[in-house]
N, C-alpha and C positions, 0 to 999 in steps of 0.2 A: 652771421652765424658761423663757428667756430667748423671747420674743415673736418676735425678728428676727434670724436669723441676718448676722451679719457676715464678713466675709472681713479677714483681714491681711491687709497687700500680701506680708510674707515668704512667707505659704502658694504664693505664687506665682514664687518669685526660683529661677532656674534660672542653676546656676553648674559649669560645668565648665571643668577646665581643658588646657591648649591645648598650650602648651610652657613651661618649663623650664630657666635659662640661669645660671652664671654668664662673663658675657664679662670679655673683657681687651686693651685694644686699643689701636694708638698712640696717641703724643700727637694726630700728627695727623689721627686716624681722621676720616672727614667719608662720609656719604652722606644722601639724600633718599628716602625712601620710606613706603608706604601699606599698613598691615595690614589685613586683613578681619578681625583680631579688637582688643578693645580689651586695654591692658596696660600693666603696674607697672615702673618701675625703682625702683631702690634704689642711688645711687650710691656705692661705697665707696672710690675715691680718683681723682684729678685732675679735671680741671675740661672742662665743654665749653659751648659755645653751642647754644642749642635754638631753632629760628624753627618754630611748632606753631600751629596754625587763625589763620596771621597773626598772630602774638603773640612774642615774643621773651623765653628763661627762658635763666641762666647753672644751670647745673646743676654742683653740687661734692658733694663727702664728703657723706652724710646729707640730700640732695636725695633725696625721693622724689616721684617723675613719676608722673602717671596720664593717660595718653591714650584716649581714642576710637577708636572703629574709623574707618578711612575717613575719617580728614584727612589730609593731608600733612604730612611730618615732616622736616625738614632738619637735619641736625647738624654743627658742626667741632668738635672739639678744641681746644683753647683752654691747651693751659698744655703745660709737655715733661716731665713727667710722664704714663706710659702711663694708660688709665682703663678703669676696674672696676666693675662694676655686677652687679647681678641682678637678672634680668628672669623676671615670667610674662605669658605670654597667657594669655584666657581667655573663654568664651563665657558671658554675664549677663544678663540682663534679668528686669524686673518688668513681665509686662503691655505687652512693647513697649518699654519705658522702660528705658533703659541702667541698670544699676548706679550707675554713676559718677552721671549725671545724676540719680536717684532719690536717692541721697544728699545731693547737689547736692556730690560730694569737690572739694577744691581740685585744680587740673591742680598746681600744685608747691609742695610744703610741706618743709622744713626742718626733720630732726627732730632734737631734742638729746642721743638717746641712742639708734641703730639698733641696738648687740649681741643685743639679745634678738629682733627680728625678722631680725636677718643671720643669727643662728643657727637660726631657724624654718624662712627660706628655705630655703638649703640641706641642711636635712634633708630636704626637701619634692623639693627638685630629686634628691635624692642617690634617694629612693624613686621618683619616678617616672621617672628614669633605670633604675633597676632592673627595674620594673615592664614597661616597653616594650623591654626585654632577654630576654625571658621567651620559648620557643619555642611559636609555637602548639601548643596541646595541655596546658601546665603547669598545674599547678594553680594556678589566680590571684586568684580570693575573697579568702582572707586577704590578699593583697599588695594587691588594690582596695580592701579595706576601709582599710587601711594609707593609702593614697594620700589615701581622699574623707576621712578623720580627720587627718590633717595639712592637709590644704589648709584643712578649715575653722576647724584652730587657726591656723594663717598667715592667715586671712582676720579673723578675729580679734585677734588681735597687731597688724596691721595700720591696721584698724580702729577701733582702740582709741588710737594716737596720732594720729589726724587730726581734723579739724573737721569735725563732721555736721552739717549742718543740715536736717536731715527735717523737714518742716511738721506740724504735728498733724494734720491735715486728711487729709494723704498716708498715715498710718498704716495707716488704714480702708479700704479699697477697697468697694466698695457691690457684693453678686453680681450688680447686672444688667451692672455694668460690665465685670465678668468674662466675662457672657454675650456683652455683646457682643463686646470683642477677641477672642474664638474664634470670631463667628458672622463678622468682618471676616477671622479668619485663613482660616479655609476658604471664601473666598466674595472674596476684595480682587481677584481677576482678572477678577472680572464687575462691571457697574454698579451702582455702591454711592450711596447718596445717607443723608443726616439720617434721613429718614423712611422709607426703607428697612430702614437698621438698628434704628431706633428700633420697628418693626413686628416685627421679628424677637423683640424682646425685650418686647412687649406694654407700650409707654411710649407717652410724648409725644414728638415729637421736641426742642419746648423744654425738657424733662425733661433726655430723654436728654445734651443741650448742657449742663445744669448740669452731672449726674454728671461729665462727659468734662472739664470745665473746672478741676471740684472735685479730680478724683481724680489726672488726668494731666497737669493743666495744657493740653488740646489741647482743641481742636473734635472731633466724629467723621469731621469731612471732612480735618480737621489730622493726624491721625491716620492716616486712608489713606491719604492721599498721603506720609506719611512709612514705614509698611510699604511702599508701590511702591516709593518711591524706595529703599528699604533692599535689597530683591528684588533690583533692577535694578543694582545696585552687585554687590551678591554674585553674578548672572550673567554680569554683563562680565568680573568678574574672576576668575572661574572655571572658563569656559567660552568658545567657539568658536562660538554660535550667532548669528546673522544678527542687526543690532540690530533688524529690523523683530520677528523670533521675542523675544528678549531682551521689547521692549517689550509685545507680548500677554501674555507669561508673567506679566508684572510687573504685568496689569490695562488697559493703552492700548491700546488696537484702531487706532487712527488713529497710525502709525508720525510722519506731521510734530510731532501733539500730545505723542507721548511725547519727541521730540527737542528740541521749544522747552520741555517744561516740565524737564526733565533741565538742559539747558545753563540755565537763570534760575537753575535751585536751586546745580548745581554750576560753575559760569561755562565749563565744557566741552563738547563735544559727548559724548554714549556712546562715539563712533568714538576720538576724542582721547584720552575719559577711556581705554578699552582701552589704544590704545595707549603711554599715558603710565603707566598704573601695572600695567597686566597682568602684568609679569614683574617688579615691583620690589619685592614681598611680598616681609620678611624676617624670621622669628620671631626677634626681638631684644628 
């Protein structure tokens, strides 16, 4: 029997999915907007311009996009040819740590043969269109089962033509590191510090700093402040609550502190960011 238990980081990867698309839109389809979830397209015919976390991608046939939650995303159309895509959303993380970014996935990769994933996709969309057709009361196990077995051959297929580069290091996750992002998840709205968490979990706190460094690439203070600020995003735009309420939820008791450090990170105020992308979520 093995001395020291280990944790994968998949024993920890939470993946559901969100919505379901395929679109078809003019040539000169163009809109800017910000999902609260992260999501895939699959371009299958015309061309558009993409300006995404300030970066600039021409998107055509066999363009596959992978975006982030909570950047901003601008689009025009770009050719007179209408354009086709399929899209999912989908809610990911490991440990805190996006999907996307635990894989380190490229945001836009050019594939040289999408049929077998074009076909994955829309069997995927075509069941979970069906699936959310269903009248409460149906009997729906078999059809969920149906859904989570597709999604993770699509996640697969998927996966499988893109570049991974997952570090050795990141494979392993260490259980106290695990102990602690749960003892950060139910505890981030009270004062958190190094050695606070580090006590929680019977370490050092320079200990603790390697694990955090080794496994997620953060500090444990890097880390908090990136669950508030993640919080803080998903209440603004979710919700109607006062930014002073928004910021305690999120762990800032001092309504100025949670405003200057908000507006450093996102270059907006809360009030701004609300009103700037509150109603412009659009599962695409």
């Amino acid at each position: 029997m093995a001395d020291k238990l280990h944790f994968s980081s998949i024993d920890h990867l939470r993946f559901y999915l969100k919505w379901g698309y395929e679109w078809k839109m003019p040539p000169d389809w163009r809109f800017e907007r910000i999902n609260r979830y992260p999501f895939f397209w699959l371009v299958t015919e015309g061309t558009m311009d993409v300006i995404y976390d300030n970066r600039a991608y021409r998107l055509e046939a066999g363009s596959l996009f992978c975006a982030e939650a909570y950047l901003p995303l601008q689009v025009q159309g770009s050719s007179e040819r209408p354009i086709a895509f399929l899209s999912i959303g989908y809610e990911a993380d490991v440990l805190g740590t996006s999907l996307a970014s635990w894989l380190q996935l490229p945001i836009h990769h050019t594939l040289a043969d999408s049929a077998n994933l074009q076909q994955i996709w829309r069997k995927l969309i075509r069941q979970l269109d069906y699936l959310l057709s269903l009248e409460p009361g149906d009997a729906v196990v078999p059809e969920q089962l149906q859904v989570l077995s597709q999604q993770y051959a699509w996640l697969n297929q998927l996966l499988s033509q893109l570049p991974i580069r997952l570090s050795t290091a990141s494979s392993i996750y260490d259980a106290k590191v695990d102990e602690a992002c749960r003892f950060i998840e139910a505890h981030f709205h009270e004062d958190l510090s190094t050695a606070s968490i580090a006590a929680s979990v019977h370490l050092s706190p320079n200990y603790l700093r390697t694990l955090f460094q080794r496994d997620l690439s953060l500090s444990p203070v890097d880390y908090v402040r990136h669950r508030r600020l993640r919080k803080a995003q998903e209440l603004l735009l979710s919700g109607t609550a006062p930014i002073s309420v928004v910021g305690e939820q999120a762990g800032y008791k001092d309504p100025a502190e949670f405003s200057r450090i908000f507006k450093k990170h996102f270059h907006l105020s809360p009030q701004k960011y609300r009103q700037k992308w509150k109603s412009s979520e659009m599962g695409c």
